[in-house]
C-alpha positions in Angstrom: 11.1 -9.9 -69.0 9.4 -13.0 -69.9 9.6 -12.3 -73.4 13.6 -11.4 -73.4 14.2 -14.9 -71.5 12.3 -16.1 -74.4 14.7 -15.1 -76.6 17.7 -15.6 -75.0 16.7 -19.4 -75.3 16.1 -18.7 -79.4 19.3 -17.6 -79.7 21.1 -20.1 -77.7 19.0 -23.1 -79.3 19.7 -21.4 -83.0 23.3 -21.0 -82.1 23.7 -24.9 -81.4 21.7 -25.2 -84.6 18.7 -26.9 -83.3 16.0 -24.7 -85.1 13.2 -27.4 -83.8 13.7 -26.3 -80.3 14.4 -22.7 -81.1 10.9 -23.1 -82.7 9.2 -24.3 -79.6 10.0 -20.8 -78.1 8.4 -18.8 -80.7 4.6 -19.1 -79.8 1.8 -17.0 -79.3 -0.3 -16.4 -76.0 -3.6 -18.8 -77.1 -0.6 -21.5 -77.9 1.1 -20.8 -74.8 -1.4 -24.3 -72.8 -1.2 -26.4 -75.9 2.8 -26.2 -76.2 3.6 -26.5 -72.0 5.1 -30.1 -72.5 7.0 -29.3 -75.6 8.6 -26.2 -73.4 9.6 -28.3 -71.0 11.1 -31.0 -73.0 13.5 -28.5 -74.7 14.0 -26.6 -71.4 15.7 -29.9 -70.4 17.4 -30.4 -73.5 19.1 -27.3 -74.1 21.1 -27.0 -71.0 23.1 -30.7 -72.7 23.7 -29.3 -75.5 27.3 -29.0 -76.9 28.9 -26.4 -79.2 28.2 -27.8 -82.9 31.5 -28.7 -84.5 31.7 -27.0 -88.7 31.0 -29.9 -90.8 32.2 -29.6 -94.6 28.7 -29.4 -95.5 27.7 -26.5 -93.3 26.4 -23.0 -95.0 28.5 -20.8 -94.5 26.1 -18.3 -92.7 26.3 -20.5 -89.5 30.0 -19.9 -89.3 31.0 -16.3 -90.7 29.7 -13.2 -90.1 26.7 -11.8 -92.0 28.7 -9.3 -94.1 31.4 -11.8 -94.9 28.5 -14.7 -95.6 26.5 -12.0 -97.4 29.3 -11.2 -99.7 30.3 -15.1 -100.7 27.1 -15.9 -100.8 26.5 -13.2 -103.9 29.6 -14.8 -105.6 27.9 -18.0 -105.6 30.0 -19.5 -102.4 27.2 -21.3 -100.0 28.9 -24.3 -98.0 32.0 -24.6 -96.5 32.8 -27.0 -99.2 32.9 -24.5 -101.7 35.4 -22.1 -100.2 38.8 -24.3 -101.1 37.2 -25.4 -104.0 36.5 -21.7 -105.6 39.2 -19.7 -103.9 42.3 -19.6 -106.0 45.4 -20.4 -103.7 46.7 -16.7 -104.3 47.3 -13.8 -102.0 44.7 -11.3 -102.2 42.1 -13.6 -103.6 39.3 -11.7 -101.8 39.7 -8.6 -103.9 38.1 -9.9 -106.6 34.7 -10.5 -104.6 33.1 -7.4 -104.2 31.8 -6.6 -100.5 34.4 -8.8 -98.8 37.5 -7.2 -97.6 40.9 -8.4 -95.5 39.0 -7.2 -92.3 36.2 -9.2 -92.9 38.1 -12.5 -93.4 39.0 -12.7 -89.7 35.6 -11.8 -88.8 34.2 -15.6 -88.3 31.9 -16.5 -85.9 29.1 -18.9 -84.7 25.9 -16.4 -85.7 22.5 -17.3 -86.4 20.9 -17.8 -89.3 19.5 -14.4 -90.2 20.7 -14.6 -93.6 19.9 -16.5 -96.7 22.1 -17.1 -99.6 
């Protein structure tokens, strides 16, 4: 039970992007003493944290779904910055990136970083 709470609060803590207190979750038993006070300081912390807002700079795998991210991020697509920039203004301009179809356009979500581009 413990260990699900644990990471419940890695997931909420990644999903406001704060990896550094997501981090302070992930510990082993002989850490568990040593890293008490760190606990507790994000314990407080979390519970005032807001939704993070996309910033131009953002990768894209914090905002879209894994397939979707997966896909742009294989046809060289990284930030959110790069989308207008290397889209074409056309309709159907997704068909020419293999893996990413109409459905998965409307797919986007706040998700945690589980992939890498």
């Amino acid at each position: 039970m413990l260990g699900r709470i644990r990471r419940q609060l890695i997931a909420f803590a990644e999903s406001r992007h704060r990896l550094d207190l997501a981090a302070v979750f992930q510990h082993t038993r002989q850490e568990r003493q040593g890293r008490a006070k760190a606990v507790e300081h994000a314990l407080r912390t979390l519970p005032s944290l807001t939704a993070p807002q996309p910033q131009i700079s953002d990768d894209i795998e914090w905002w879209l779904a894994p397939r979707t991210a997966n896909a742009l991020c294989a046809h060289g697509i990284h930030t959110l910055s790069e989308l207008p920039v290397r889209i074409p203004r056309r309709r159907g301009w997704w068909r020419t990136i293999e893996g990413l179809g109409a459905m998965g356009l409307g797919k986007s979500k706040l998700s945690s970083p589980g992939i890498r581009c």
